[in-house]
N, C-alpha and C positions, 0 to 999 in steps of 0.2 A: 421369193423367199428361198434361201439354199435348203438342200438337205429336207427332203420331201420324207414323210412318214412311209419309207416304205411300201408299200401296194396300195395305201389310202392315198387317194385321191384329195388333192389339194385342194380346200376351198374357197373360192372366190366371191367376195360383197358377202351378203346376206346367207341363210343358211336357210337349207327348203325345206329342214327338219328339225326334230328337236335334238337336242345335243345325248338327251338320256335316252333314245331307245322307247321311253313311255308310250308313243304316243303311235309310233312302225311299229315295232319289233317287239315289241310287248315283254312281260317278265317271262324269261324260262325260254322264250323261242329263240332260236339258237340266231334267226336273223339271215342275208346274202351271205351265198358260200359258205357256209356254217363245216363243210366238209374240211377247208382249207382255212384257218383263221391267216393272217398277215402275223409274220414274227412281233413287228410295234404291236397290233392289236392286240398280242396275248400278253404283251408287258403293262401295256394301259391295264387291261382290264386286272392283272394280276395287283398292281397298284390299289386300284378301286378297291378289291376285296380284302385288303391291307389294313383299309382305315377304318378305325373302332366304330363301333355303334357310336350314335350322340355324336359324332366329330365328321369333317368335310374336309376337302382339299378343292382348290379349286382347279381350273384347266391348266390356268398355268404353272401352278405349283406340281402337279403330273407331270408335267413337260421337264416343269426343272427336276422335277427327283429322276427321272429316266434318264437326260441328260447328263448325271454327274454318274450313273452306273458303269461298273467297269463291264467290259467284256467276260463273256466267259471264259474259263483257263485256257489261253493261249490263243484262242479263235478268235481271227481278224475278218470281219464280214467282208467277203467277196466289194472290190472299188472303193472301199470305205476308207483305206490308210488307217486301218486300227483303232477308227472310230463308230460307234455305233450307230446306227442308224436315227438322227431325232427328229421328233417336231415340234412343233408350237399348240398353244393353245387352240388352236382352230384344228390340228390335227387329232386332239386326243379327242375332242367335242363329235368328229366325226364318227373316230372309232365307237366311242358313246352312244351314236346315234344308230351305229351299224349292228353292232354289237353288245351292247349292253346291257339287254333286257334280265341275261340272264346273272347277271354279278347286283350287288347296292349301288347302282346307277343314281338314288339320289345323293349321294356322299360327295359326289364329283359336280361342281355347282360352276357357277357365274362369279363372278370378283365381289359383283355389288350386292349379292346376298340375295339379291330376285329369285325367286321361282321360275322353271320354265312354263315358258306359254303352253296352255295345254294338259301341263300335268301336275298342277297344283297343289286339286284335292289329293292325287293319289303319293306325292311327295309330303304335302303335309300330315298325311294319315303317318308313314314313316317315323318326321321328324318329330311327331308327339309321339309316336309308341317307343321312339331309342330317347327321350329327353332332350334333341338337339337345342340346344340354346337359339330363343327366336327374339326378335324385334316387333312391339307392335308396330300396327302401320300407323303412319299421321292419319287423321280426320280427311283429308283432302285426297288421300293417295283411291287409286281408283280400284275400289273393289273392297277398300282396307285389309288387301290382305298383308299377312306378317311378311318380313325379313327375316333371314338367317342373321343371326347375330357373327358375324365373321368375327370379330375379335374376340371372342368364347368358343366358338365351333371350330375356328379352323385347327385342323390339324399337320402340323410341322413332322411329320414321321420318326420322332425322336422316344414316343414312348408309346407301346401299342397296347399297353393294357391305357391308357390313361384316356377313354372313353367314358360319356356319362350312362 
């Protein structure tokens, strides 16, 4: 993959954490290297805390809204050719996993509306205390637990009061 997140470290197959921070990094603990966040890191997480109560984004929609930012006035990051710095969905999931305890780390989700492994109950306490629009589960599905209703929760960054 070109164009690596900055100091985050690229990840490779599976992930050996969870993407929210829930389950390392706990809410509020500042998490590795907490002295020094990575410049991507502070834009992810600054994204996160962006998006209204009741509404989500998912990885890769973080990815694409960081992507389409301009630079700051006139400053062209150091090798970049006056591009910022981006990554992919697996990058921001990182920073999530590194960093996130202390932002709404459940806001920032999976495409298919899953829950992450691990931190369910304490995402779903969340999505019912802001209204996030949920899915029930099928009869069949294992656990019955809900889905995020992505096509009522997601949020597109186009209106920031427009949270439930």
């Amino acid at each position: 993959m070109s164009g690596t997140a900055g100091d985050i470290p690229e990840c490779g197959g599976e992930r050996d954490g969870d993407p929210a921070g829930a389950s390392g990094a706990g809410e509020g603990s500042p998490g590795p290297g907490a002295e020094e966040i990575p410049e991507y890191a502070e834009r992810v997480l600054g994204v996160a805390e962006l998006i209204p109560s009741g509404r989500v984004m998912t990885y890769g929609d973080v990815a694409e809204w960081l992507a389409g930012e301009e630079p700051p006035s006139g400053e062209d990051p150091p090798g970049t050719g006056g591009r910022r710095t981006v990554g992919g969905p697996r990058q921001v999931g990182r920073v999530m996993a590194l960093y996130g305890g202390a932002v709404p780390w459940w806001r920032v989700v999976r495409a298919d509306g899953q829950f992450l492994p691990g931190s369910e109950l304490r995402a779903m306490a969340h999505y019912r205390e802001e209204g996030t629009p949920l899915r029930e589960a099928a009869r069949s599905a294992e656990g019955h637990v809900p889905r995020l209703d992505m096509r009522r929760a997601r949020w597109d960054g186009s209106d920031p009061g427009a949270g439930g």
